[in-house]
N, C-alpha and C positions, 0 to 999 in steps of 0.2 A: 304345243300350247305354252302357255306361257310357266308353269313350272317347270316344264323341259328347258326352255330359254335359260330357266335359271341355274337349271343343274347342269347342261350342256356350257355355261357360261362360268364356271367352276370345276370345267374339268372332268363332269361323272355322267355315267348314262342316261339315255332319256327313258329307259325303262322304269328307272328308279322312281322317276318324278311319276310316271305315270300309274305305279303301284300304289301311290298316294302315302306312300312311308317320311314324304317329307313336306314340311309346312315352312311356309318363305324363312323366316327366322330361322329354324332345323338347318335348312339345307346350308344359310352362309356358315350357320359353328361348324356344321360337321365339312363341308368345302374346305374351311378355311385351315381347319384343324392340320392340313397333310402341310400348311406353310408354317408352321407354328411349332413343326415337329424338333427344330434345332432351337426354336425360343426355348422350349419348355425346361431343355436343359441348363439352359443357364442359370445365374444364381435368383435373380429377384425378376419377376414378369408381371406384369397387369393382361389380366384377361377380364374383357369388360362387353355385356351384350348390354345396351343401354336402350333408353326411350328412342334411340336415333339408329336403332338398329346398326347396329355398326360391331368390330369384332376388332379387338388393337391388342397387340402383343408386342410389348416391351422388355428386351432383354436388358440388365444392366449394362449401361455402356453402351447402350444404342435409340438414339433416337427416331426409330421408323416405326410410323402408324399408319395400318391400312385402314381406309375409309371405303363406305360404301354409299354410293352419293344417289341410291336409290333410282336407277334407272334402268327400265327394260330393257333396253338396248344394249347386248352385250359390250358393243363397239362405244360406247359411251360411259365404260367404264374408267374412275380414275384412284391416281395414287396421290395421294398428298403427303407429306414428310413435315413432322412436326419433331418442337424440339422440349414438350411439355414433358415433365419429370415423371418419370412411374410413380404408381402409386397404389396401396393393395386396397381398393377397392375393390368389391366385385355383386355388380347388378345384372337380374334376370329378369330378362321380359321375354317367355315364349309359351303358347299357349298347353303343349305338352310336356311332362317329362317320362316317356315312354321308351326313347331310344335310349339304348343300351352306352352306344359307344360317346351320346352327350354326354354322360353321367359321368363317364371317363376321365373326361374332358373337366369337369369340373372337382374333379375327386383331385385330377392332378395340380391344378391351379390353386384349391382349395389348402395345399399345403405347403405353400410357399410359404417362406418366411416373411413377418412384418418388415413393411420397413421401417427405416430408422428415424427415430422422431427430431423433428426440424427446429433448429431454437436462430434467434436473431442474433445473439449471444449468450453464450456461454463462460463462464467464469471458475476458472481451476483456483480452490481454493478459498476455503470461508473463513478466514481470519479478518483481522482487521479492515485490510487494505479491501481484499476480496467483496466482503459485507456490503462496506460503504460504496464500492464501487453498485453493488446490486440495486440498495437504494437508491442512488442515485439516478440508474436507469428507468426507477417503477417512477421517478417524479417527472413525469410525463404530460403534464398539463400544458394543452396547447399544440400537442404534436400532430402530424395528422394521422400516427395511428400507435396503438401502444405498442411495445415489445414484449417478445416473447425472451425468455434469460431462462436459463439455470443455474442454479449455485453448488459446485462440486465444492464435496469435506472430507477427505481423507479419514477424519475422527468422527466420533459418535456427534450430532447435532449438541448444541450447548444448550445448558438449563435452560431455563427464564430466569430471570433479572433477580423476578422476586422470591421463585425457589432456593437460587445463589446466596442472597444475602441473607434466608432464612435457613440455613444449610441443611435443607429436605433435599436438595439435589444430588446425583450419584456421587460426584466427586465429594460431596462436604464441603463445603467454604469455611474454609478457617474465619475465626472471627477477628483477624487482625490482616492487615494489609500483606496482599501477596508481593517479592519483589518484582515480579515482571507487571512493569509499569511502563509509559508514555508521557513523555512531558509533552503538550500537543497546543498548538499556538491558536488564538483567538481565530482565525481562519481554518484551522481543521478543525476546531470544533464547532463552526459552524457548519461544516459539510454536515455534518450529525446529523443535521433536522433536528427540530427544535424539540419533540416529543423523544428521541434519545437524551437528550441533553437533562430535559428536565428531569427527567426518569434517573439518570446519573446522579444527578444533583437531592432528588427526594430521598435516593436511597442510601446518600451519604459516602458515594462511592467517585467524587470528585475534587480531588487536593487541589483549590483553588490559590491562583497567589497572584499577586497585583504590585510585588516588589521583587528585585530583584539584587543581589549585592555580588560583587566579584572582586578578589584579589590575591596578591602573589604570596609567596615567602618568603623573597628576597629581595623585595624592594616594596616603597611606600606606596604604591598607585593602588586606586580604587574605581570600582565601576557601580555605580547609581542608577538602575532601572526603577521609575514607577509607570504606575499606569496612569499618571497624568502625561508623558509624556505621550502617550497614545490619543490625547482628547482631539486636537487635528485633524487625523486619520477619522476618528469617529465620528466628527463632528457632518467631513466631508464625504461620510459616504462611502471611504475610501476599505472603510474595516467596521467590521461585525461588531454591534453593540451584544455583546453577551448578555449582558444586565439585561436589556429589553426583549430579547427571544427568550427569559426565562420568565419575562412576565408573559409571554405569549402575544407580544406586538412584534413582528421582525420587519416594519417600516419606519429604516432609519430618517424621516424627514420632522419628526419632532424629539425633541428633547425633554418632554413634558412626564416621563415614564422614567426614566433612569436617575432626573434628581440629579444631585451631586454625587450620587457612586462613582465609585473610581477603576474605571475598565480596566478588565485582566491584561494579567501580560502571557497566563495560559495557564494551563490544569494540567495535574499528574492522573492519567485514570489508568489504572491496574485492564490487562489484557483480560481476561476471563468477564467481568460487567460487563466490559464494551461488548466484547463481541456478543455477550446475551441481552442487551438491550437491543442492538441491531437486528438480530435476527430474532426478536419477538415482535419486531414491527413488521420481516417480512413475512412469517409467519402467519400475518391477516391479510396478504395479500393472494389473490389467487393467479396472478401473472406471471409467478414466480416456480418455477421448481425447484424443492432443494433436497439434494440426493446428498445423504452423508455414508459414512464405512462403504465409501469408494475407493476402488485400486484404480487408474488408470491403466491399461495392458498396454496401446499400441494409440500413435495419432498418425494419423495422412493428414500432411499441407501439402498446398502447392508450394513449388519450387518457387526461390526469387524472380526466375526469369519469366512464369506467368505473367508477371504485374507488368501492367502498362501495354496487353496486347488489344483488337479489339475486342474480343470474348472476354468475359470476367475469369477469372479463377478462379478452381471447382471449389465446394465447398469444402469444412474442415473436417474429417471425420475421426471421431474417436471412440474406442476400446474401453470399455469398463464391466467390473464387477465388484458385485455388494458383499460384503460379508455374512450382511443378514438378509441376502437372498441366497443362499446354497452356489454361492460363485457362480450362477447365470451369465455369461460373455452378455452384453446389450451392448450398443452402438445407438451415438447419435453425432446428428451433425450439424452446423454453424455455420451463418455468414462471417462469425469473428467468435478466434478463441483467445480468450485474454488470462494471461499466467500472469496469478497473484497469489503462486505457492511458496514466498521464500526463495532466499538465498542460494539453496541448494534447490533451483524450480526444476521441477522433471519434466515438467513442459519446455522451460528451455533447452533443457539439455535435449529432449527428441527429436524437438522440432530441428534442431542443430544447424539453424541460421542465426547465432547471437554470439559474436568471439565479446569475449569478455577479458578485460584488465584489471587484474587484482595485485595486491598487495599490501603484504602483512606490516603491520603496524610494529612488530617488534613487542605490543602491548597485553596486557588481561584486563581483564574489569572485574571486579569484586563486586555482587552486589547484595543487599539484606537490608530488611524491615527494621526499624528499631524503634522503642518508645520514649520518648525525650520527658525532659523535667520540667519545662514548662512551654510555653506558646511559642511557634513559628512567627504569629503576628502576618500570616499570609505571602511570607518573604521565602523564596530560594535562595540556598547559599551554593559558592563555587569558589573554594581556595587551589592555586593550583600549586602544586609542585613543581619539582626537576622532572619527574618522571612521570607527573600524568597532573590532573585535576582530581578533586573529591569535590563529591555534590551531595547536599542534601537538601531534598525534596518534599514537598508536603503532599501529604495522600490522603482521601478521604475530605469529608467536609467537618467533620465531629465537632470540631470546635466552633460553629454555628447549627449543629444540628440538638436536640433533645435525646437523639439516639447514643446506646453503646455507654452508656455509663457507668464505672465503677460503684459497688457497692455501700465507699463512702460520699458518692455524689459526684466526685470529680471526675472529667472528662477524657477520656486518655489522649495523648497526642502522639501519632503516627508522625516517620518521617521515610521516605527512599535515601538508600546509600547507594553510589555509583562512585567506587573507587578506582581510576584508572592507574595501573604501576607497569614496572618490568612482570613478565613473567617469576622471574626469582623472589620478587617481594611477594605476588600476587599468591603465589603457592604456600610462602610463611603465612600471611595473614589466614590462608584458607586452614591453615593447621592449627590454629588458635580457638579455644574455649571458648563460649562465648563472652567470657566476662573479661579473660583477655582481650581479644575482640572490641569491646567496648572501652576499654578504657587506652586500647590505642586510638581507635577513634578517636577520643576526646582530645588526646595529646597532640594529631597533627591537625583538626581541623579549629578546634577553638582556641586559634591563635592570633592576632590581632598581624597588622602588616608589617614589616622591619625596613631595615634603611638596605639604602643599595648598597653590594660590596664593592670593593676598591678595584681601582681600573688597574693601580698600578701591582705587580709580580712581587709574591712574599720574599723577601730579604735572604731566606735561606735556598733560594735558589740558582743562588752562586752567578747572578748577573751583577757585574760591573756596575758600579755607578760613579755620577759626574754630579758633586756637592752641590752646584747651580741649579743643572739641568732637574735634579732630583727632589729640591724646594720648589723648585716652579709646576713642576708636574703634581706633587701633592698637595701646593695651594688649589692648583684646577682640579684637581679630584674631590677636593673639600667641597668647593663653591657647588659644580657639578650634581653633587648628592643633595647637596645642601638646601638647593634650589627646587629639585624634584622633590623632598620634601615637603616646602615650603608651597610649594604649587598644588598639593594635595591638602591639607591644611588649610590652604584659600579657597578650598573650592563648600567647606563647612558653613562658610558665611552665606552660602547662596540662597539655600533651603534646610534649616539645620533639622529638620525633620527628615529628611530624604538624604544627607549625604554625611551624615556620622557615621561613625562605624560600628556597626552591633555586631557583638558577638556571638555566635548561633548556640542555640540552645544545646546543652548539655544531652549524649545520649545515656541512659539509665539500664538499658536492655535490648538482647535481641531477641524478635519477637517471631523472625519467620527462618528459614533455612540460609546461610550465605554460600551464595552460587556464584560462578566464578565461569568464564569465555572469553577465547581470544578473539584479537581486533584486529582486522583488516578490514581493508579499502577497498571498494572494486565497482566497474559501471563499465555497463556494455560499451563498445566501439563496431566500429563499422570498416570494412575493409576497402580498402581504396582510399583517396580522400574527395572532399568535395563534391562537385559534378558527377567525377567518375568513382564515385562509391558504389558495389555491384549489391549488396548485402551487409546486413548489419545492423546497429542502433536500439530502438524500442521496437520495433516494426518488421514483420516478414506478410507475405500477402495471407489473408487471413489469421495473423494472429499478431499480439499484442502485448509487452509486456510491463507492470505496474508495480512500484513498490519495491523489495528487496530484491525481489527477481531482476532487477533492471540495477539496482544500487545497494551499495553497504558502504557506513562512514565512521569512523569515532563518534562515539556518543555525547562530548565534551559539549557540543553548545544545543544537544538533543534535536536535531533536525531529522533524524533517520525517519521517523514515520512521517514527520510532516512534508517531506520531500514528497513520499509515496502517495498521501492525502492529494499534493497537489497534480500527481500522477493521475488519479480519481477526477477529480474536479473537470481537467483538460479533457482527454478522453472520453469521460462522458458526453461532455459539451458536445465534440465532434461528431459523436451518435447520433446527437439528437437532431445535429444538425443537417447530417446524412441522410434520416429517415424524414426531415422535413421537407428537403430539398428532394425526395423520391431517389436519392443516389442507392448506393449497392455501401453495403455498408462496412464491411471487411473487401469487398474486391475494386477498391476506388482509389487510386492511388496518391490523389487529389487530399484528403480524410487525413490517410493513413501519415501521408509523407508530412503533414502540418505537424501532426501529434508528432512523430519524430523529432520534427524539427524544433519544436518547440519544446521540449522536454531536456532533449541536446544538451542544447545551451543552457535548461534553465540547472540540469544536472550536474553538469561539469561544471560550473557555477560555481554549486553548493559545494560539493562533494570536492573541488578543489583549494578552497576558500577554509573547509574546516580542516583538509590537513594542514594546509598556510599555520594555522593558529597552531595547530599542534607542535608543528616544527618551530615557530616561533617560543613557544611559551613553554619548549623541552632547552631552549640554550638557558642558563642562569650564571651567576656572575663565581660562586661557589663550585667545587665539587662536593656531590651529594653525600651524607653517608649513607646508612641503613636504617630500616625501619625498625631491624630484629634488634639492633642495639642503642636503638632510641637516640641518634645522632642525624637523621634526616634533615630537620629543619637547622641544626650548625652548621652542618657541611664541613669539610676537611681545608678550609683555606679556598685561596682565588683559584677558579679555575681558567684563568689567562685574561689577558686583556681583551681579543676579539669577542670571547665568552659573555665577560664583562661588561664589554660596550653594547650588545647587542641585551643586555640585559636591561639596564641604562634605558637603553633606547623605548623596550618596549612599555618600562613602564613610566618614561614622560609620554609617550604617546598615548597610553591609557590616559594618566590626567589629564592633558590636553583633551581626548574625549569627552572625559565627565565634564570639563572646564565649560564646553564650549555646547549650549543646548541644542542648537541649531545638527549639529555631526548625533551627539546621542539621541536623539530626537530620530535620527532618520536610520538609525541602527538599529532601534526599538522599533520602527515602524516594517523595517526590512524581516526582523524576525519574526513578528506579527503577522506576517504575512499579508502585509496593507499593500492595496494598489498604488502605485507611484504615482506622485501628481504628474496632471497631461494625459494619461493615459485610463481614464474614466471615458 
């Protein structure tokens, strides 16, 4: 009869069927069960009795599904071989549960472990970089389907914006500017979104400046930033009007909103705001997960050699536990895992396809909050030394806001310190009071610019000379300085508003702790060159790396986040454009190798360009003295003549820059982070 057919067709007696102990459904689980016997042991299985009557057993790591295509005829039985991913579902259609040994059968499946929840991307890492890269992903209008992200945080999730600046939040927010700060160019802060931005801005936690001044201590050149030079850029489209995404239009095609303000050249915003204004906008999102007091344990990627087969490469799987889950192991896994943990990324290092080129700067940075005597006037300053630059920065907006005011009415004014030295000064300065402290400051930074030193070798150096040869050479040393001078001087008459020289406000106090890190250089390379590069760069298959993790630079012309911003910007772009295009969006090698490729370049770039300056603006025409006995900016005599020339050099080329609008114009533009004309 036809129940025998079916238990005879499975393998079991016809007695059985005929005892009436089994009902068509019964008989495939318990049939199928004796094949199922080496599934069960494995690690992860789908056992699923469905509407289509069917029984599938999925061991990890293997894609075979038996189907039952419902047909009497034993001989008309088939196998079909699918390559659909397990999954722990588990549905019951059967009209008894009377046998013993189905129960079995379900008791055993029933205790499987979940599997691992599936994200489109994953993000190690809620800092800055991290953050904005998430938002950027959730701004998804247009796409043909949202994404699915997680946001990994090693540390406790950060306040809200407005707990922070009213210090109900765990940490307490001091009420004066923290030094870890961001000087962040009118392009990264437009990645912001415009509701970050304003939020920064309301809560007075955005040191805006729209001027900019630079010069040396050993020679007369000066360097002139306003944000008029920016109007071009702005005008074309080419860069973010700030001014008008804070009145809440961000369509640059009228001019009728902005007036005559005068476009940033960037804002200093302290890291602790940022990253909690950011994540209190992901925080209303529900596309988002964000898992903080995560440890990473363990990641599986695919190898290099995956990429580019025809099979994609498997997804990325990773290891974690929470702290404030009793250290539970959970795993989950990614079409793309993207490392935006820092410098020290433990995703890079696991993953351990990213050789990396570093090198140390020889330098320290000094840095600390201080309260000045009177107004910035919206201006950065940057003097630099023999041995490094000092910068001071504006923080906060106070001096346009109502907030934060002294008890006799007056407004305080914040500024950021970032003083680069040798390690040996760096370590004096860090051993100083704070009131010593401060009134070294004063000493090397509020100094006006000096004349170039002499090309020709002090007298007591026991060279030879020839009475001719020796008047003629000091007349061309006269003219020489005399000229560089005069060339800075003329450049007063152009705009006497924009290119005198102010002296930066006097500091009066320190107001937060002075921290102090060494400087080195460093950005992934790739092994091989070229074509035949095997591994290496930003890129490994399924994973991704952005920000510090990928670079680290001197701070001297503050590019370090804004590089990693533009890390964010790129990146995302190519997601969105992956998931538009229906491609695979970590196993596409198409994606992935642009974002390399285009980061490369735009990397080494940067990161080569600012040691350039460094090395340039460490030769000076003096040797230096010390800070510890207040002889720095004298210096000890010539320190040679190639010294000297090269000093010479760079500051007629500096005036030559201010000189010429068209060169400073598109240097302003370059740091601005403006699209190049043509390339709209």
């Amino acid at each position: 009869d036809k129940h025998n057919e079916k238990a005879v067709s499975y393998g079991h007696k016809p007695k059985l069927a005929r005892q009436g102990r089994f009902q068509p459904d019964m008989t495939r689980a318990i049939a199928i069960s004796n094949r199922l016997e080496m599934a069960a042991a494995a690690p992860r299985i789908r056992f699923q009795v469905g509407p289509r009557k069917s029984v599938e057993a999925l061991a990890y790591g293997s894609s075979r599904a038996i189907h039952d295509n419902h047909s009497t005829d034993a001989s008309s039985k088939q196998r079909s071989y699918s390559t659909r991913p397990y999954s722990s579902h588990l549905s019951l259609s059967h009209p008894s549960d009377k046998n013993c040994r189905f129960r079995s059968i379900l008791r055993r499946f029933s205790s499987s472990p979940p599997n691992p929840k599936h994200y489109d991307v994953i993000i190690a890492g809620g800092g800055a970089v991290g953050s904005v890269l998430a938002r950027s992903l959730l701004d998804d209008a247009g796409l043909r389907r949202p994404l699915k992200v997680a946001l990994l945080e090693q540390r406790s999730s950060p306040p809200s914006l407005e707990d922070l600046v009213n210090g109900d939040s765990p940490t307490n927010q001091r009420k004066t500017p923290h030094p870890r700060a961001y000087a962040l160019s009118p392009t990264s802060l437009s990645y912001l979104g415009p509701s970050v931005l304003q939020s920064l801005v309301r809560y007075n936690r955005c040191g805006i400046y729209d001027a900019m001044q630079v010069w040396e201590h050993d020679g007369p050149a000066q360097l002139h930033f306003v944000g008029e030079d920016l109007e071009g850029a702005v005008d074309d489209g080419r860069l973010a009007d700030l001014n008008r995404i804070l009145d809440g239009v961000t369509n640059n095609s009228s001019n009728s909103f902005s007036g005559k303000r005068r476009p940033w050249l960037g804002a200093v915003v302290e890291d602790a705001p940022l990253v909690s204004s950011i994540w209190d906008e992901l925080r209303n999102d529900d596309r988002i997960d964000l898992l903080d007091n995560l440890q990473i344990k363990s990641i599986q990627a695919p190898s290099p050699s995956t990429m580019g087969n025809i099979t994609p490469p498997p997804s990325v799987h990773l290891s974690f536990t929470r702290t404030n889950r009793d250290d539970e192991e959970s795993t989950l896994t990614a079409d793309l895992l993207v490392a935006a943990d820092g410098a020290n990324s433990l995703v890079r290092r696991t993953v351990g396809s990213f050789p990396m080129m570093t090198r140390s700067y020889g330098r320290k940075a000094v840095t600390c909050t201080v309260e000045l005597e009177s107004s910035m006037a919206k201006t950065a300053f940057q003097r630099f030394l023999h041995h490094g630059p000092i910068a001071l920065l504006p923080v906060w907006n106070s001096e346009d806001a109502d907030a934060s005011k002294k008890d006799d009415g007056i407004k305080p004014v914040y500024a950021n310190v970032v003083w680069s030295t040798t390690p040996s000064e760096a370590n004096y300065l860090l051993s100083l009071s704070p009131t010593e402290f401060t009134s070294t400051l004063n000493q090397h930074l509020c100094q006006g610019p000096n004349v170039n030193s002499s090309f020709l070798p002090d007298s007591d150096q026991g060279i030879p000379s020839i009475p001719l040869i020796t008047t003629i050479a000091k007349e061309i040393d006269s003219l020489l300085r005399t000229a560089n001078t005069a060339l800075t001087m003329g450049t007063w008459t152009e705009s006497p508003s924009r290119n005198y020289f102010r002296t930066p406000p006097k500091s009066i106090g320190i107001v937060s702790p002075i921290l102090g890190f060494d400087l080195t250089m460093s950005h992934v390379v790739t092994s091989g060159h070229g074509s035949k590069a095997t591994y290496g760069g930003y890129t490994s298959p399924r994973v991704a790396l952005v920000g510090d993790a990928a670079h680290t630079m001197h701070p001297m012309a503050g590019q370090g986040l804004n590089l990693g911003m533009g890390d964010v910007n790129s990146l995302a772009n190519l997601i969105k454009e992956a998931v538009d295009s229906g491609m695979d969006i970590g196993g596409t090698s198409l994606f992935l190798d642009r974002y390399n490729n285009e980061r490369m370049l735009k990397g080494w770039g940067t990161v080569g360009g600012v040691h350039s300056l460094h090395e340039i603006f460490g030769c000076s025409g003096s040797v230096p003295g010390s800070v510890a006995d207040g002889s720095y900016d004298g210096g000890k005599g010539s320190a040679g003549g190639l010294q000297s020339l090269i000093g010479y050099s760079r500051s007629l080329g500096m005036n030559v820059v201010n000189g010429m609008p068209l060169i400073r114009r598109a240097l302003a533009e370059a740091a601005a982070g403006a699209t190049p004309k043509g390339f709209m």
